[in-house]
C-alpha positions in Angstrom: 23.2 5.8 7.9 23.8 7.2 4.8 23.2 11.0 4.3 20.0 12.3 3.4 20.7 13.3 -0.1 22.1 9.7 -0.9 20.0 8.1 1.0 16.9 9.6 -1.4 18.9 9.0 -4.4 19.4 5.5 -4.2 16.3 4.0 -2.3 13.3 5.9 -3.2 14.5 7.9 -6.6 11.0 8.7 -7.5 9.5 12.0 -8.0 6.7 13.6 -5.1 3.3 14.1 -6.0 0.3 15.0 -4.3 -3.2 15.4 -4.1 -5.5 16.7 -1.8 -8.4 13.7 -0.5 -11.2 13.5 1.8 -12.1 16.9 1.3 -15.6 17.7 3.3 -18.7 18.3 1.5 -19.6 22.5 2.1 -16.4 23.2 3.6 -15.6 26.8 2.5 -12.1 26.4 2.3 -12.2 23.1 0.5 -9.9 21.6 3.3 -9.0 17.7 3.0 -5.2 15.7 3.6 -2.6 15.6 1.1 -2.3 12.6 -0.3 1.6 11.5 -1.4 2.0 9.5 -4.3 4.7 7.8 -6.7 3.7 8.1 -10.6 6.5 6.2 -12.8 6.4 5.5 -16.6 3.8 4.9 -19.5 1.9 2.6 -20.4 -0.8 0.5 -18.7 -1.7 1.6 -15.1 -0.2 -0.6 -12.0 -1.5 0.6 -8.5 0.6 -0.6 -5.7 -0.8 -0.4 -2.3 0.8 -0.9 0.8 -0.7 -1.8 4.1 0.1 -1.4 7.8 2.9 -0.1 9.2 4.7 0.1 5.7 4.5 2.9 3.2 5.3 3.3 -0.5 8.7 2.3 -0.1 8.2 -0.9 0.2 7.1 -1.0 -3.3 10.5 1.0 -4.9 12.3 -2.4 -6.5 8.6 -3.1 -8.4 8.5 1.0 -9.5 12.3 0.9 -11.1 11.4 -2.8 -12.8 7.9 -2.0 -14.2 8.1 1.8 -15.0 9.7 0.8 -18.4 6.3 -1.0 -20.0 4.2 0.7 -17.0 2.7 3.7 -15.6 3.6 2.5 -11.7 1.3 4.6 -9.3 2.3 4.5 -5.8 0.5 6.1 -2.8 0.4 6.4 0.6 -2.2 6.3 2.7 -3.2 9.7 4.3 -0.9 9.5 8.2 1.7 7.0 6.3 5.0 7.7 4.4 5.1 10.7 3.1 1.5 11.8 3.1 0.1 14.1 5.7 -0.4 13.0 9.5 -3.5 14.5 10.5 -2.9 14.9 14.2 -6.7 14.3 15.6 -8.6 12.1 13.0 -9.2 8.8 12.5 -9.4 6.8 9.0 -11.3 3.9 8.6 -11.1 2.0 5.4 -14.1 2.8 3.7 -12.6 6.6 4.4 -9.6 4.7 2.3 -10.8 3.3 0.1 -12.8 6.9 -0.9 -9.3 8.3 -1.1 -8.3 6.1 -3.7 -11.5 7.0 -5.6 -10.4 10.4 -5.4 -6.7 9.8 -6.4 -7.7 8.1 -9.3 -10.3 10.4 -10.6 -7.8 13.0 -10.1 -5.4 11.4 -12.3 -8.3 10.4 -14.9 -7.6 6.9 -14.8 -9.6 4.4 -16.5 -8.6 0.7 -17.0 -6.1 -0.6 -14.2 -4.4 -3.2 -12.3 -3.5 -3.8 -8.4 -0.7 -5.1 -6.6 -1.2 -5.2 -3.1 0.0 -6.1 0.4 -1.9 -6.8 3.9 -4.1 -3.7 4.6 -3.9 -2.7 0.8 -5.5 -6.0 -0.7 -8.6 -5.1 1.8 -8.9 -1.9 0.7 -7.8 -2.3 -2.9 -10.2 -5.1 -3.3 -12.9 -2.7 -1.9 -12.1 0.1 -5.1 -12.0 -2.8 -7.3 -15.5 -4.3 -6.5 -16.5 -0.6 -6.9 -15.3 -0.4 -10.1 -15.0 -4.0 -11.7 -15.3 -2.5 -15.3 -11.8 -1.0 -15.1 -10.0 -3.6 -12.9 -7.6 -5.3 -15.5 -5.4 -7.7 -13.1 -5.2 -8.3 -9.5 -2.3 -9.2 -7.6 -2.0 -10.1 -3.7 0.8 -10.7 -0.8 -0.5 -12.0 2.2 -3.5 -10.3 3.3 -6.8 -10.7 3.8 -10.4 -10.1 3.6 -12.8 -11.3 5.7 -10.3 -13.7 7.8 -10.3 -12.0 10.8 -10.8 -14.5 12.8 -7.6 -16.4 11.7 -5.2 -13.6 12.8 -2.5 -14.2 15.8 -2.6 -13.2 19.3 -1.0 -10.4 18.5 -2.3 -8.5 16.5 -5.9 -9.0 18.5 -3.5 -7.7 21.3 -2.2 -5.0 19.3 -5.8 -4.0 18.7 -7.1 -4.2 22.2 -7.6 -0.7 23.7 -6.2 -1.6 26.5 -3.1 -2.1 25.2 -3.2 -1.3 21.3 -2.3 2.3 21.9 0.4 1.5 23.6 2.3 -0.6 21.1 1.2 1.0 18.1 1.4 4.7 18.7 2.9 5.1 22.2 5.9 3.4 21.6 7.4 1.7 18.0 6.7 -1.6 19.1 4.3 -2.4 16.0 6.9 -0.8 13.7 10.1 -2.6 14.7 8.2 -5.9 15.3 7.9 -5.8 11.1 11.0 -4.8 10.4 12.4 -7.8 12.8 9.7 -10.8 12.3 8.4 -9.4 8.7 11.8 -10.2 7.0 13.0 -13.9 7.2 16.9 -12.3 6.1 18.0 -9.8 8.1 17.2 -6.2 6.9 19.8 -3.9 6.1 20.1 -1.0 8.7 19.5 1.9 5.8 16.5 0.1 4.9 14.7 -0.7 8.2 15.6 3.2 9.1 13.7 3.7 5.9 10.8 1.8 6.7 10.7 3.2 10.6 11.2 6.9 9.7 8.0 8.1 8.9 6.6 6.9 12.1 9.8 7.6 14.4 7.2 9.7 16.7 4.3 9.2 18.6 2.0 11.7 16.3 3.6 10.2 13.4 2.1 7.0 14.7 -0.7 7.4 15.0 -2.2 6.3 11.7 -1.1 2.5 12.6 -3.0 2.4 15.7 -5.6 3.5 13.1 -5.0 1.1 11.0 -4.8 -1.9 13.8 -8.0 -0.3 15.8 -9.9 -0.8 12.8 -9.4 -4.6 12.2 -12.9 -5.8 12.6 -12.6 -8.5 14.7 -16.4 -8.4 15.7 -19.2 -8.7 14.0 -20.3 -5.5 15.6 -17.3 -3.1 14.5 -17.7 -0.5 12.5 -15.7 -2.0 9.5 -17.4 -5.6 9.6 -20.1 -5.1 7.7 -18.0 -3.1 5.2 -15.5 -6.3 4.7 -17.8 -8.9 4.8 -20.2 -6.7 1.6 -16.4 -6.6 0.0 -16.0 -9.8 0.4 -19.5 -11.0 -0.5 -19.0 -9.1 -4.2 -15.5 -10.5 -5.3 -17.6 -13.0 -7.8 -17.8 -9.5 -9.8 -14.3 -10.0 -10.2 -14.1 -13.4 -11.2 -13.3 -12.9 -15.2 -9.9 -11.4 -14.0 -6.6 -12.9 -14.1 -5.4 -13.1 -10.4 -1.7 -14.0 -8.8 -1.5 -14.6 -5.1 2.2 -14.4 -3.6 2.3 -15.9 -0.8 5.2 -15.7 2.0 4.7 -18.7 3.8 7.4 -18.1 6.8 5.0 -14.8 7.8 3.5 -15.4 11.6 0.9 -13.4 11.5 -0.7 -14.2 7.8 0.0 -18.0 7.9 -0.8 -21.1 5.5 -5.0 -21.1 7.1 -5.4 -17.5 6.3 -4.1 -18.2 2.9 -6.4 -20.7 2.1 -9.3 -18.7 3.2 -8.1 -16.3 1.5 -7.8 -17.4 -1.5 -11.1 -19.2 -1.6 -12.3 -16.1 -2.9 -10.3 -16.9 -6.0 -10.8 -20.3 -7.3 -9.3 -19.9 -10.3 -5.9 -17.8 -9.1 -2.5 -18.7 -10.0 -1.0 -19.4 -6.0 2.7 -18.6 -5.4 3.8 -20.0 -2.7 7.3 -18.5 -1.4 8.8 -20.7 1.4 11.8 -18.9 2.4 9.7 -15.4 2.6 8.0 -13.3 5.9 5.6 -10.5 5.8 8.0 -8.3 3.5 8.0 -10.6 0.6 8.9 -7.8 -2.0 12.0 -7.5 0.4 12.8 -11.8 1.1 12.0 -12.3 -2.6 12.7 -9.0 -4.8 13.9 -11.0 -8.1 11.3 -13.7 -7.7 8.5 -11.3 -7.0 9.9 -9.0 -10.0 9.7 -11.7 -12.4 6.2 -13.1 -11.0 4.6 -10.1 -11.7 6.7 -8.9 -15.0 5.1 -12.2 -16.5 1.8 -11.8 -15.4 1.5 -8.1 -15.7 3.6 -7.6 -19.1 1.9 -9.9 -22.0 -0.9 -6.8 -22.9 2.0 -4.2 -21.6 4.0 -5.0 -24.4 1.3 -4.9 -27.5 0.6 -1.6 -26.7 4.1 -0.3 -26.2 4.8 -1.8 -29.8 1.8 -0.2 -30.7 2.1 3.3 -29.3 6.3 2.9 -30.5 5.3 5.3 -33.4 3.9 8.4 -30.9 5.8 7.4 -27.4 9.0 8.4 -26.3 11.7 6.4 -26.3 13.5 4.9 -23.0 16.8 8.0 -23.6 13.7 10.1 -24.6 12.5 9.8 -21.2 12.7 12.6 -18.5 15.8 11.9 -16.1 14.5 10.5 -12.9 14.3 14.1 -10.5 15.4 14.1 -6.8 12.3 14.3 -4.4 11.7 17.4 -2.2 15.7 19.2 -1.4 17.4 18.2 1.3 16.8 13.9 0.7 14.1 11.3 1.8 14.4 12.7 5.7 14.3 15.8 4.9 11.2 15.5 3.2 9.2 13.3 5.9 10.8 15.9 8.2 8.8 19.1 6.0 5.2 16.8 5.7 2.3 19.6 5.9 0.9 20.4 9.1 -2.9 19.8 8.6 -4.9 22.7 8.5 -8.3 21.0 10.2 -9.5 17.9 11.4 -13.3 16.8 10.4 -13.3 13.9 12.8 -12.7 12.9 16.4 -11.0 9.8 17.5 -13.5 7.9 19.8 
């Protein structure tokens, strides 16, 4: 392992921000979670979000390619990367998908496009049918809407609560199981540490067996009728231009989930990657790059040509600052300790 200081140079080289999300209505001392997020660049807004058990990170190669023509904004969900764990609460995604409201709002954001991965096309496709006005672009990695019922073994073990907690929070079972069947190449050892860090204890983990516990895999769960009203208002979305990247080697959202899936999308451009997992932005960094530069780019460039007169130039820019003294570790290391918690876990 690299030292802390080079290892947050070179792999996540992006400056910390935060905001402050879920607050609760009357509280007195306006207590919510901090909210970590990545905001790169100018130009026309790109939203990455990540899904379960990943973090921001797994989105660095698209920040440094895009934030040239872009404004890349990056967060993590609240218990993941290098947001706050809240160590007694429990998320579920229309919780989530409020956040997102909220980080937006704060940042005054009007027209915008996605790119998102497992858990984050759910809940990014929940903001966007919220707010189909501003969605510009939408772009997917292997995730899923209403396919529940498609999903491995697995992961309907990993949800079980008679065994989820025990291989999502208890023990880094969930975790190392992406980091070893996500990736169809092997994963660097600085990299998986990366990905693994935020969640290398049990209180750190306890936002995946959020995450997992929350899959509605019956009708009757809490989220179901959330998903299935997201799902049932995507034909709002159908005058946008959508890209579906597909990893076709991933075991747990396979070839049947992907044609579900992208039922929803009849007209979407379909990329199907045959040599990538899970990860794809790690088994296919150049290909992904250039898929979404030329999807993403066309209306990116107009307006940087015509903004050139009043926009910095590239050695105008602001040289990219360190995160939070003492590296990447250090900083998941210092992550507030929440002041309350609003809501119990059942």
């Amino acid at each position: 392992m690299r030292d802390d200081d080079s290892m947050n140079g070179v792999l996540y080289p992006f400056q910390s921000r935060f905001v402050t999300v879920g607050r609760t209505a009357g509280a007195a001392d306006g207590a919510g979670y901090r909210m970590h997020y990545v905001d790169e660049g100018q130009g026309p807004v790109v939203v990455c979000l990540h899904g379960n058990p990943t973090w921001g990170f797994l989105f660095r190669n698209l920040i440094a390619a895009l934030r040239q023509d872009c404004r890349v904004i990056v967060p993590d969900h609240v218990g993941c990367g290098l947001s706050e764990q809240p160590t007694d609460v429990f998320f579920r995604a229309a919780d989530r998908i409020g956040h997102l409201e909220e980080l937006l709002d704060h940042l005054g954001i009007g027209r915008f496009s996605l790119v998102m991965h497992d858990w984050g096309g759910s809940l990014g496709t929940g903001l966007a049918v919220r707010r189909p006005a501003d969605v510009e672009r939408l772009v997917y990695f292997n995730t899923a809407l209403a396919e529940t019922a498609l999903l491995p073994g697995m992961i309907r073990r990993a949800a079980s609560p008679l065994t989820g907690r025990l291989l999502t929070q208890d023990t880094p079972w969930f975790i190392r199981l992406l980091t070893s069947m996500g990736v169809s190449h092997a994963m660097p050892g600085e990299i998986r540490q990366a990905y693994h860090h935020p969640y290398r204890t049990r209180a750190g983990r306890r936002a995946i067996w959020g995450f997992v516990r929350d899959i509605p895999f019956q009708p009757s769960h809490p989220t179901a009728a959330l998903m299935r009203d997201v799902a049932g208002r995507v034909p709002v979305l159908a005058d946008k231009p959508v890209k579906i990247i597909w990893g076709m080697k991933d075991p747990c959202f396979h070839v049947g989930i992907l044609r579900q899936f992208a039922a929803h999308f009849p007209a979407a451009d379909v990329v199907r990657i045959p040599d990538a997992s899970h990860l794809v932005p790690e088994d296919a960094p150049a290909q992904v790059i250039g898929e979404l530069r030329s999807f993403l780019l066309p209306s990116a460039a107009a307006a940087r040509r015509g903004a050139a007169a009043v926009s910095p130039t590239d050695d105008d820019r602001v040289a990219e600052p360190a995160a939070p003294a003492g590296g990447l570790y250090a900083a998941l290391r210092a992550r507030p300790v929440p002041q309350r918690d609003h809501r119990r876990w059942g």
